[in-house]
N, C-alpha and C positions, 0 to 999 in steps of 0.2 A: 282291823284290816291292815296287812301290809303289803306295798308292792317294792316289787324291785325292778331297777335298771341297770341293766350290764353292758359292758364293754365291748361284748360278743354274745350273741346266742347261747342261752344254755343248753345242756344236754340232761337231759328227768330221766333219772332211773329211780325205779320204786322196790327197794327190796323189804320196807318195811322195819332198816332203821331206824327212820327220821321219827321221831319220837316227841309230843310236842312239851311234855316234860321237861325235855334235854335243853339249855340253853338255845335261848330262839340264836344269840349271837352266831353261835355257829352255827348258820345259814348254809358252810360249804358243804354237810352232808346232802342238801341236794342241788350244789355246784359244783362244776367240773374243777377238780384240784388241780387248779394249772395257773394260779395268783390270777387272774381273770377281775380288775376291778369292775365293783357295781356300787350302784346307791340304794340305799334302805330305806324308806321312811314307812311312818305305821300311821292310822286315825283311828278313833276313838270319839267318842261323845261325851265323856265321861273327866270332868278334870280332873280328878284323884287318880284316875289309871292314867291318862298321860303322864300324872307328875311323876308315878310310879314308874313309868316305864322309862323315862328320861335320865332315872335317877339309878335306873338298874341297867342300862344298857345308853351309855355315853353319847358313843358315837355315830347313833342314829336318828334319825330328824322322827320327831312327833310331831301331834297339829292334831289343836282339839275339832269337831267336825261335827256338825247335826246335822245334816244335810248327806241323800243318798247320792248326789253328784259330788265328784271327786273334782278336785282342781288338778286334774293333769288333763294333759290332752288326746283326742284320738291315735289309739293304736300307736303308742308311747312306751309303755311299758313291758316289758320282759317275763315279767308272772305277778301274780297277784294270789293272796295268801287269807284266808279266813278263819282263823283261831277262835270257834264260838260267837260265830255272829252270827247264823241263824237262827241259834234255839231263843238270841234276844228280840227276834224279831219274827212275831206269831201269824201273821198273816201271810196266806198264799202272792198277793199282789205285793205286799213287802218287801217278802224275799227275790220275786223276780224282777221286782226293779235293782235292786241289788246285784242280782246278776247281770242284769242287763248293761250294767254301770262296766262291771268285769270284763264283758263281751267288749265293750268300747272302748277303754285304755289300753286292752292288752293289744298286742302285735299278733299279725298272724303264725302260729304255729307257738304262742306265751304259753305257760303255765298257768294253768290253776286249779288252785289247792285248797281241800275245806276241812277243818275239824272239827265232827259236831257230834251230837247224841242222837241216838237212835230210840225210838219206844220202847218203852222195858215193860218188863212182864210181870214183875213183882207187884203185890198187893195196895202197896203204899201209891205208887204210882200208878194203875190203873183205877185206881178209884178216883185220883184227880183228873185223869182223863175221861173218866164219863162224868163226873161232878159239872166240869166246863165245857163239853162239847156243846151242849144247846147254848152255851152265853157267845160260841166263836165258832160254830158251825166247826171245828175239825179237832179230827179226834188227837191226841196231843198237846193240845195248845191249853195250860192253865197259868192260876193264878199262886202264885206264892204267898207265905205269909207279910212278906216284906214289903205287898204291895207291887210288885212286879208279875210281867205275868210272861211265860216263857214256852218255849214249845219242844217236843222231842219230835222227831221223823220218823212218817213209814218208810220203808226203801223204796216204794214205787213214788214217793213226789221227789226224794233226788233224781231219780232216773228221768223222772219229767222234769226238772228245776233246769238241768243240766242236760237235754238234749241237744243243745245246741255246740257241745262241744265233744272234742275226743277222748273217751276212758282211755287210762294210761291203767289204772290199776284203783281197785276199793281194798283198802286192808280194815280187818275188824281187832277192835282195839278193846279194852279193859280202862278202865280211867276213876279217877276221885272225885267227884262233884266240889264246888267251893263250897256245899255247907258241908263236906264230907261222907260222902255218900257215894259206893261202888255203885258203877252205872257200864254200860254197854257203848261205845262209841265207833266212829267211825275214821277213817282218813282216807278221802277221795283224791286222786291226782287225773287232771285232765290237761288237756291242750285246745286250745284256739284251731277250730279248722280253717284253711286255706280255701276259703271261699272268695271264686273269681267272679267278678257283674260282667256278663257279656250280653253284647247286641246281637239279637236274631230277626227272623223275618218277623217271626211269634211276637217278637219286644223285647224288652231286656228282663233275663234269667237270671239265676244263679247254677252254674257250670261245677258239678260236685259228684262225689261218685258212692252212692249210695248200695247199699247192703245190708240186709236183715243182720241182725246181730240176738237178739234172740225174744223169745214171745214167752208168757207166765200159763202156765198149766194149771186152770184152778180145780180142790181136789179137796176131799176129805181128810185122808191121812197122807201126806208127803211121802212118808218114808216107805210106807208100801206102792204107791203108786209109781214113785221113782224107782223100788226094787225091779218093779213088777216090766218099766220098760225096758232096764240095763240087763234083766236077763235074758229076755227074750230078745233083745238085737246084739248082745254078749257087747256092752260098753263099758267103759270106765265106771269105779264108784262116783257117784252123787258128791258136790261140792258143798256147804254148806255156806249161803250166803244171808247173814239179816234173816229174816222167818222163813226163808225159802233153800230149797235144795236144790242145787243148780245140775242138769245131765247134760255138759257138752261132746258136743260132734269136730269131726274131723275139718269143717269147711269153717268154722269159730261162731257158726252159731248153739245156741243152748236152748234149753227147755226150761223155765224156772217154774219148779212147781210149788204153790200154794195154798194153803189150805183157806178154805171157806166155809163157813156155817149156813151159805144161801144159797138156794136153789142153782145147780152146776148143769149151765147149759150146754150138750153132745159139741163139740169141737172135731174138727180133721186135719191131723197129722200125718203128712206122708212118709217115709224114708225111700232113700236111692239106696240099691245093696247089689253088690256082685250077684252073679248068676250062685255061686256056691254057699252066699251068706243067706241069699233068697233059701233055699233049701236048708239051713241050719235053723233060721227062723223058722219057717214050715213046721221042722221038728218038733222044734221046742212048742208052739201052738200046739200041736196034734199031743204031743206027751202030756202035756195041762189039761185035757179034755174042752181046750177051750174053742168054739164055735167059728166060725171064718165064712167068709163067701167070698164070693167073686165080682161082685157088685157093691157100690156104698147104698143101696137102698135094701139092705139084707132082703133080698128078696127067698123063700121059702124054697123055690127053685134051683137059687146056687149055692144054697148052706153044703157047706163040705166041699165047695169046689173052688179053683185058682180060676183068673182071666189071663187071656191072652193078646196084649194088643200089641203092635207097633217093633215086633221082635221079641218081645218080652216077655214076662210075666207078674204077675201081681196077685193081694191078698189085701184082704180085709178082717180085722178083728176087733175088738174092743177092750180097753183098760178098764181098771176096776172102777171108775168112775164113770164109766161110759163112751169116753174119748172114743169116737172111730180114726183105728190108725192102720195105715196102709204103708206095707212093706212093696216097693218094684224094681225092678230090674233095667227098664229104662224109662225115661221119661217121657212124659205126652208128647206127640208130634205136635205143634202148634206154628199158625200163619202157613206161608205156601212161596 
């Protein structure tokens, strides 16, 4: 783990340089090139790697550390930096004491940055992850021959590990394993949110301003099901993120769609669309032969038919999974 302390607030841009590769010394690919001093230090558990790392890199403070409390103090720090420290550390309660450590040294609006492995899909490695899922309950987390025992990540427990902070950017990586072995990785940048504690009648809050950013589409085949909605609402291609394909919209929420082998229970997805995009939709429905109503209880009555509420208009169809999704024109009238 390393943190930094600067002289000024940095500024994080993620184009996907920063390479963990590249000599960590030069830290300035993600600080502002403007000579800007700061202080380095790193921890470790491990005395062979601090010695290593003291002896490779000068003029930065190491400090051997067992312990998931860091000796700095609250909201001290400027970012904080995680170079494979979660795949050492297998347990769900592990890793979010860990962050939670992150959460308390950094400042509001820090950095933080992780570089870890993702589940791979290769033969070798899935069989060690069902070999050890009943000895640690999660799937990822095995045992090495060395006596070590280590974990890879689905994408949905960063997402949850890490909700408590701001995605800056996920870039997906290519990497070497140290026993030498191509593997799948990842490099997450987030930020510390500026959460304020205010006094209400209620009691005391947190003052924050929340927005859906996007929900997982679970699904047979991704790539058809994500065809199947970007043609029919004429969207951008599919993103691909970690095992899923991501369909972003105009307002930065997404759809991530996922595949499942378990029983996939009907979901409802609405879209807002212009009065003219309502009607291309339409088309493209009616040209598939595919089925619509006017109601979400497909009632027998309004098969083939649109509603009409509130100025607007509206439809109902279903994706190849089942999803009922509803294209409208304006949205529910709601409260008074």
């Amino acid at each position: 783990m390393w943190v930094l302390r600067l002289a000024q607030p940095i500024c994080v841009t993620s184009n996907g340089e920063w390479k963990e590769e590249q000599n960590i010394s030069e830290l300035q690919l993600v600080l502002p090139k403007a000579g800007k001093q700061y202080a380095t230090c790193g921890f470790d558990p491990a005395p062979a790697m601090v010695a290593s790392a003291r002896e490779r890199f000068p003029a930065i403070t190491f400090e051997e550390l067992n312990s998931p409390s860091l000796p700095l103090a609250e909201a001290s720090e400027d970012a904080t930096l995680l170079f494979s420290v979660l795949t050492c550390v297998p347990t769900d309660d592990g890793q979010r004491t860990i962050v939670e450590e992150v959460d308390r040294v950094l400042r509001p609006g820090g950095l933080f940055y992780i570089s870890d492995l993702w589940l791979q899909t290769d033969e070798r490695n899935t069989e060690r992850y069902i070999r050890d899922q009943p000895k640690y309950g999660i799937y990822g987390a095995f045992d090495l021959p060395e006596g070590v025992t280590v974990r890879h990540h689905d994408p949905r427990w960063i997402e949850s590990l890490t909700r408590d902070f701001n995605t800056l950017a996920l870039d997906q990586i290519d990497v070497v394993t140290m026993n030498g072995h191509p593997a799948k990785g990842f490099q997450w940048f987030g930020v510390k949110s500026n959460r304020i504690q205010a006094i209400s009648l209620g009691g005391v809050g947190t003052v924050t301003s929340v927005q859906l950013n996007h929900t997982i589409v679970w699904c047979r085949d991704k790539e058809k099901s994500a065809a199947s909605l970007i043609e029919l609402l004429g969207l951008p291609a599919p993103i691909p993120f970690g095992p899923m394909l991501v369909v972003k919209f105009n307002n930065s929420v997404s759809l991530d769609f996922y595949e499942s082998d378990d029983d996939i229970s009907s979901q409802h997805y609405a879209f807002l669309v212009s009065e003219d995009e309502f009607d291309e939709v339409l088309g493209r429905i009616r040209n598939r032969g595919l089925p619509y109503w006017a109601d979400p209880g497909k009632a027998k009555g309004r098969l083939g038919e649109i509603y009409e509420h509130n100025g607007g208009r509206g439809v109902y169809f279903e994706d190849p999974d089942g999803h009922l999704l509803e294209v409208m024109t304006r949205p529910y009238a709601m409260g008074g």
